[in-house]
C-alpha positions in Angstrom: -0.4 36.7 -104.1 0.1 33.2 -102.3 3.0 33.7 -99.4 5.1 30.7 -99.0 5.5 29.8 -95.6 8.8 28.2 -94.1 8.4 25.2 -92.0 10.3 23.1 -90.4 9.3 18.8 -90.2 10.5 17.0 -86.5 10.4 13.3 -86.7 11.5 11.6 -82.6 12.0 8.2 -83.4 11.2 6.4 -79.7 11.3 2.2 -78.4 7.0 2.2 -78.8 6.2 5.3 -80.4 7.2 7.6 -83.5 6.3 11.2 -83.2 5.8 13.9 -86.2 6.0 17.6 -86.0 5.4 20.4 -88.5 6.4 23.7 -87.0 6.0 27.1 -89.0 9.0 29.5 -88.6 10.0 33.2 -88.7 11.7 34.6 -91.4 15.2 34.7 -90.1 17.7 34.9 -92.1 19.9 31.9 -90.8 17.5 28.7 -90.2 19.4 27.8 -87.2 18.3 30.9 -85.3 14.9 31.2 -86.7 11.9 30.4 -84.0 8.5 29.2 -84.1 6.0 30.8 -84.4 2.7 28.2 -85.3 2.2 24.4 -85.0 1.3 23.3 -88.3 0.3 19.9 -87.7 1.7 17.2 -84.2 0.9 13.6 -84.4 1.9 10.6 -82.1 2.3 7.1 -83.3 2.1 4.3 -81.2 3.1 0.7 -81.8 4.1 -2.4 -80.2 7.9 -2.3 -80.5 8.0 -5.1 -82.6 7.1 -7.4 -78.9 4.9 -10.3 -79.3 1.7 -10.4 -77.7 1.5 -13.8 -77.4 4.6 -14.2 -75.6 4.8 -14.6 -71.6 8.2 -12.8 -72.2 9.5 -9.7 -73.8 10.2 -11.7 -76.5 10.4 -10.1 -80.3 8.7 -11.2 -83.5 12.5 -11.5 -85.3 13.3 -13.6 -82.5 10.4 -16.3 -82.5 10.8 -16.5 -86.8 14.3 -17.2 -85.5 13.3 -19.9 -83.9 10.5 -21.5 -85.9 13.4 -20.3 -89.5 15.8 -22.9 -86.8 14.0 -25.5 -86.3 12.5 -25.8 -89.8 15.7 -25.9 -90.9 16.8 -28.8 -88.3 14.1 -30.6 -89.5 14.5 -30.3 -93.3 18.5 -31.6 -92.5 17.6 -34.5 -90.9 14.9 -35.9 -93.6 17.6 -34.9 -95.8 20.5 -37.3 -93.7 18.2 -39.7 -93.2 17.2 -40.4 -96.5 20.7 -40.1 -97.4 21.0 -42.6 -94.9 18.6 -45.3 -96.3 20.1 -44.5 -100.1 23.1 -45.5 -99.0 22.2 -48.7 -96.7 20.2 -49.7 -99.6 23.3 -49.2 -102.2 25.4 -51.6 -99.7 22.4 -54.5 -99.9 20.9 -53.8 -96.1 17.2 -53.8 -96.2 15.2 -50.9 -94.7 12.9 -52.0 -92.1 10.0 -50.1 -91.8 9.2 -49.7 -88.1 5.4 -50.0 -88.3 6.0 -53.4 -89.7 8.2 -54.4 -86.7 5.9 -53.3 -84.3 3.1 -55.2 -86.1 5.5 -58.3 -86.0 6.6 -57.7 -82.1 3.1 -57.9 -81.5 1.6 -61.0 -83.2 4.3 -62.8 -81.8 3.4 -61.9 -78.5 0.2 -63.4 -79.0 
């Protein structure tokens, strides 16, 4: 006949490391009082906190997609106002200039 065994699972939840325990347990009646009597199985996890490597600082991953999720952002607004910009110099009869043109202009003059 196959005994069950009663176990208990540990989990330690630290800043660079997770740690796992299975611990077997007597057969006391209440759980809370009941002690251990084998380790079943113990493992240590370690990771990186979540710190970039790359980094000079203790700066985390969230915070540099912060960053570049920002500044894409910035960017992506100001094509947006600019264009806006143009559609709306164009709608009141001002001509866009291109400024490649005016420099090419600025410079044969020179000349």
């Amino acid at each position: 006949m196959n005994q069950q065994r009663r176990y208990r699972v540990g989990i330690d939840v630290g800043l660079y490391s997770v740690g796992l325990a299975a611990i077997a347990i007597d057969d006391n009646e209440h759980v809370e009082e009941a002690l251990p009597t084998e380790l079943l199985s113990v493992m240590s996890v370690i990771h990186d906190g979540a710190i970039d490597p790359d980094s000079k600082f203790a700066d985390s991953r969230k915070l540099k997609a912060g960053v570049a999720r920002r500044t894409r952002r910035l960017r992506k607004q100001e094509r947006f106002r600019l264009k806006s910009l143009d559609e709306l110099l164009v709608s009141l009869d001002y001509p866009i200039v291109d400024p490649d043109d005016m420099k090419r202009r600025a410079e044969t003059s020179l000349h």
